[in-house]
C-alpha positions as CSV (number, residue, x, y, z in Angstrom):
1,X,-7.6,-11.2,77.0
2,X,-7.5,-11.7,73.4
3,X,-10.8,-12.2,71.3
4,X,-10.0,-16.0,70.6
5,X,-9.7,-16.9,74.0
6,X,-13.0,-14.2,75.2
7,X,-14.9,-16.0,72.1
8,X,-13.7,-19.6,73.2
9,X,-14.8,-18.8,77.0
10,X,-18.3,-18.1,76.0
11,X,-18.6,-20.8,73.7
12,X,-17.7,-22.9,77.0
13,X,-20.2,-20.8,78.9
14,X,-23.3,-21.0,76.5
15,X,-23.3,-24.8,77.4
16,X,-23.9,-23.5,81.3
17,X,-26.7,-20.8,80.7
18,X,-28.9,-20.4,83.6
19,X,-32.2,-21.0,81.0
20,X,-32.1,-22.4,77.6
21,X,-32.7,-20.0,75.5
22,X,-35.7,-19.3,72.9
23,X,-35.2,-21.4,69.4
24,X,-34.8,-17.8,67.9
25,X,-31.7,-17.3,70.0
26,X,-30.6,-20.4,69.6
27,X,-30.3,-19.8,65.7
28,X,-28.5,-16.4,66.4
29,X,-26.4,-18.3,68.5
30,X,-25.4,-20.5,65.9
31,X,-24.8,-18.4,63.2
32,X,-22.4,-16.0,65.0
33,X,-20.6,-19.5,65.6
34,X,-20.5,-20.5,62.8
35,X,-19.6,-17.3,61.0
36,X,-16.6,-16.6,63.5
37,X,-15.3,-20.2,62.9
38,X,-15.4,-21.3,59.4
39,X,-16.9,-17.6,57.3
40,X,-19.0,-17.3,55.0
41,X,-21.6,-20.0,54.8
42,X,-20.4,-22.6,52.4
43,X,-22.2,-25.1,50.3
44,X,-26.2,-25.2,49.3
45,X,-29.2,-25.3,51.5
46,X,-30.1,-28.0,52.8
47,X,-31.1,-30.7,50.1
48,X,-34.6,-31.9,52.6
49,X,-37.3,-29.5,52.1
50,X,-38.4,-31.4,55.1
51,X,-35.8,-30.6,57.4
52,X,-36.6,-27.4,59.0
53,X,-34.6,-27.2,61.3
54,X,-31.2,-27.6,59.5
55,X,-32.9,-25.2,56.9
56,X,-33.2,-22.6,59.4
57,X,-29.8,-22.9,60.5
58,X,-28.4,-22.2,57.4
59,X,-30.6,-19.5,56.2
60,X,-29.7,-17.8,59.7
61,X,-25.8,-18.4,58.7
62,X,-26.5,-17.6,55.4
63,X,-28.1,-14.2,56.2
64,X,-24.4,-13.1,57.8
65,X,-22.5,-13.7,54.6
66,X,-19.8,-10.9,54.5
67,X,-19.6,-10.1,58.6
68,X,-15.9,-9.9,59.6
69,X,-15.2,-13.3,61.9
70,X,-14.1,-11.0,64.4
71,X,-17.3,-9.1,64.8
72,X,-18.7,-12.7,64.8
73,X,-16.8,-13.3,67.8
74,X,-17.4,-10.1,69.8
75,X,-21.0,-10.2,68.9
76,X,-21.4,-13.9,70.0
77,X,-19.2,-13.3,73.4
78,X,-22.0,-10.2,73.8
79,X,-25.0,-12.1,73.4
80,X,-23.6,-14.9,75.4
81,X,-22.7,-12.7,78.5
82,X,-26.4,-11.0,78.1
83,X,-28.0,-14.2,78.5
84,X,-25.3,-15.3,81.4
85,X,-26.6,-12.2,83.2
């Protein structure tokens, strides 16, 4: 199966996950997304000082700057099968 279709399965299957997982995962979770669909994080930090959350997001995207979208991909399918298991 092609890494597409692997990374677009897990996508579909971090949605069922037995147990949601911690917030840290969650952010690792995102960024990996985020960095196999779009790159490199684009665009300035949030402009809310306030806003935590979306702050944490992109600092966690932000801290992948220069991974390959394909290792994006086979590292989110990974984690996503770990936390399936």
């Amino acid at each position: 199966m092609e890494l597409q279709q692997q990374f677009e399965n897990a996508i579909a299957e971090s949605k069922t996950l037995p147990e949601r997982p911690s917030n840290e995962t969650l952010l690792q979770l995102y960024s990996l997304y985020k960095q196999a669909s779009e790159g490199d994080a684009n665009g300035e930090a949030p402009a809310n000082p306030f806003d935590f959350v979306a702050k944490a997001k992109y600092e966690a995207w932000e801290a992948l700057r220069g991974m390959r979208k394909e290792k994006a991909m086979q590292e989110y399918i990974d984690l996503v099968k770990k936390l399936s298991s």
